[in-house]
N, C-alpha and C positions, 0 to 999 in steps of 0.2 A: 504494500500500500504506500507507504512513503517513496519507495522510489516512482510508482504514478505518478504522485503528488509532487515530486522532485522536476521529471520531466514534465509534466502542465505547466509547473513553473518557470522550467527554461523554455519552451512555448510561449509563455505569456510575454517574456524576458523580449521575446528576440521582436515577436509581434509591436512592441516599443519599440525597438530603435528601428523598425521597420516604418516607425510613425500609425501602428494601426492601434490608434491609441483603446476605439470601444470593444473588437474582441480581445484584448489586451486584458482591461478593465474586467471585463468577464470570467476571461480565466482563472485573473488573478482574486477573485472575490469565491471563485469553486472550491480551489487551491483553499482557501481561507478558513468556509465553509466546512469543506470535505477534512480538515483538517481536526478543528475544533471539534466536528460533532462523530469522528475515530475516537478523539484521544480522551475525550470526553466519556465515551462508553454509548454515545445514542442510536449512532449505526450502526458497531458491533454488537448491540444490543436487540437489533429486529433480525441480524442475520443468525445470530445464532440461536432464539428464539424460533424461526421459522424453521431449521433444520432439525431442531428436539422436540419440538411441538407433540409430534404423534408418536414419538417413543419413554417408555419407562425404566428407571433403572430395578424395579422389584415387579415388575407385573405378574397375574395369575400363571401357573406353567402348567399344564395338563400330561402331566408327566405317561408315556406310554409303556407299553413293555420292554420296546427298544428304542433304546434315545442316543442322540447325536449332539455334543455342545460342539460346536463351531470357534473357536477364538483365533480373530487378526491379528496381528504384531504392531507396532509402535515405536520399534527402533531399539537399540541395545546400548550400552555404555560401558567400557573399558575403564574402570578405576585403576588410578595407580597402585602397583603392589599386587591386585587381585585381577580373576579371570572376569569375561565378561555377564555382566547383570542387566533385567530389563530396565528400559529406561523408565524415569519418571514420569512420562503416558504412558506406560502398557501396565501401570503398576494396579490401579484403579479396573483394568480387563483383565486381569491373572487372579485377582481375587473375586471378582464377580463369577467368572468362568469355575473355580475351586467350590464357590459357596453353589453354584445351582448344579456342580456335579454332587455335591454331598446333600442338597433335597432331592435330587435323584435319586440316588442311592436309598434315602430313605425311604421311598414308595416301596422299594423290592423290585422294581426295574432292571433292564440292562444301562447300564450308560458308559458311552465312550468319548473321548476328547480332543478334535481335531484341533491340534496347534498349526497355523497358518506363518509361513514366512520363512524367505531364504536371507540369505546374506548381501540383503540391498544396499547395507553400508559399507562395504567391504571392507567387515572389522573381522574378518577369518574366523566365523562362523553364525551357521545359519542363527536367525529370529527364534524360530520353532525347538532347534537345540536347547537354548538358553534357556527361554519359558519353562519349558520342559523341565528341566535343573528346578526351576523355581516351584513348579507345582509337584515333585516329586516329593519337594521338601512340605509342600502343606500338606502331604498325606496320601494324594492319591496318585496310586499303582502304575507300573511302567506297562503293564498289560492292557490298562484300559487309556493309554496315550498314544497316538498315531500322529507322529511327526511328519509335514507336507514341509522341505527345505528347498524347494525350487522355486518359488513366484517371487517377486520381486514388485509386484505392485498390488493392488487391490483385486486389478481385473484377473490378476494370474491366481491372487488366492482364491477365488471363485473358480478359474478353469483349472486348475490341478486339483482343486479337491472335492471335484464333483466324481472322480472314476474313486473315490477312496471311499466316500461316501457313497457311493453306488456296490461297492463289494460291502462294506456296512450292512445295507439297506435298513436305514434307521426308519421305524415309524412318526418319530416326536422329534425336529432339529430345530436348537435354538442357535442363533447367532449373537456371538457378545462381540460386541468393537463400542469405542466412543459415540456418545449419544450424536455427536455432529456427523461421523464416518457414519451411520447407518442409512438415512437414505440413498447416499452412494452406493455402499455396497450390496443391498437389497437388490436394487434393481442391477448391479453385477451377476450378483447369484440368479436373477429371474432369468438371464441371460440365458444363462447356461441349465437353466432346467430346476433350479435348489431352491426350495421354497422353505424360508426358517421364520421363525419367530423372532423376533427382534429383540436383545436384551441391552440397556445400555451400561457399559460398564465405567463411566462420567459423567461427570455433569457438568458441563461448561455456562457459565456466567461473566459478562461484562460489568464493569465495575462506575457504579456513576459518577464523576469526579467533575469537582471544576475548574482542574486544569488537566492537560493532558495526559493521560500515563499508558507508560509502554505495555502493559496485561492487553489493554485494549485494541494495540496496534500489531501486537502476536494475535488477538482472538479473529480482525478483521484479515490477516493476513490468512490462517488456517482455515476461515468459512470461506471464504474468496476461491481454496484449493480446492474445498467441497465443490461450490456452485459451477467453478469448471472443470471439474470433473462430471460433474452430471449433462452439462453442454456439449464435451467432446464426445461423449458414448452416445447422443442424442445426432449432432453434427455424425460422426463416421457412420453411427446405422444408414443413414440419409445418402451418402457416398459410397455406399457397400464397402466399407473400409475394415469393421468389427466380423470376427469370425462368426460364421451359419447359430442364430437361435438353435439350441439343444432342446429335445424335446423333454416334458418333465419329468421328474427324476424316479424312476421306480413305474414309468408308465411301461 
């Protein structure tokens, strides 16, 4: 977002010495605008609003005989001295993910645990690895963990892990990622045939201030990746760019 706002303003800049003083004036009043009401919290504040709207982070789970939790990645971090750990957003979907495999568990159900994500960062080893590490330690089993290390983005965790999920063939699949990554990824997964439940494992909120703060200008930069992300999958269907609709999953 700031560097939009950086180039509108070397736009506006040049639009002066060009002498075009009134879209000049214009720009420069957007710039102003768009700037205040980021840092401020009131446009970060409807975008990520509109993306969480229709997801919950506890909703009801009608748990089945056989069930699938789904969990995305969110990046890793390499601490000094130590091996790598999830980062600080996946930390909030590793516990979400842990907590609805064990009310699973406790119906007397099956439940198994797809970790999603390869080594996007190239910090020499996969997403799904690592998590894995971490949910082993809250308890559950390496048997009911199915590590997918090849995708690299959103749209790839949705297409690798629909043939893993299909030898599964779970009756009940929930999907946990961040309340703002979930409409993205839904209709990822619709993509490809996978129809889940939606769990949010965050909760994001903009912060209302009266003067600018940087929380707000990360919240309007990460809904920004959401909303175009949802435009490119919309634009490439349209240009037959995106790989053949899968039919759904278990038909």
């Amino acid at each position: 977002m700031l560097t939009v706002l950086f180039v509108t303003l070397l736009v506006a800049v040049l639009l002066y010495r060009m002498r075009r003083r009134w879209p000049g004036h214009v720009l420069l009043a957007l710039v102003v605008l768009f700037f205040i009401g980021i840092g401020c919290g009131m446009v970060p504040r409807v975008m990520v609003r509109d993306l969480q709207a229709d997801y919950r982070p506890d909703p009801p789970v009608a748990w089945a005989q056989r069930n699938a939790i789904v969990l995305l990645g969110a990046g890793t971090v390499h601490p000094e001295h130590d091996s790598l750990i999830p980062s600080f957003f996946a930390d909030g979907r590793i516990l979400k993910a842990a907590q609805l495999y064990a009310a699973c568990k406790a119906t007397g159900g099956d439940c198994h645990l797809v970790v999603c994500g390869g080594d996007s960062q190239d910090h020499g080893e996969p997403e799904s690895v690592v998590y894995g590490r971490a949910l082993r330690k809250l308890g559950i089993p390496a048997a009911d963990l199915t590590l997918e290390t090849r995708s690299m983005t959103t749209w790839q965790n949705a297409q690798f892990s629909r043939p893993l999920l299909r030898d599964y063939a779970p009756q009940h699949l929930v999907l946990v990622t961040s309340g703002i990554h979930l409409r993205r990824s839904l209709l990822y997964f619709a993509h490809f045939g996978v129809s889940l439940q939606p769990v949010a494992g965050d909760w994001l909120r903009a912060d209302r201030q009266l003067l600018p703060d940087a929380w707000n200008f990360l919240l309007a930069d990460v809904t920004l990746h959401e909303y175009l992300g949802i435009l490119r999958y919309h634009v490439y269907n349209v240009m037959g760019w995106n790989a053949p609709k899968a039919p759904p999953l278990g038909a």
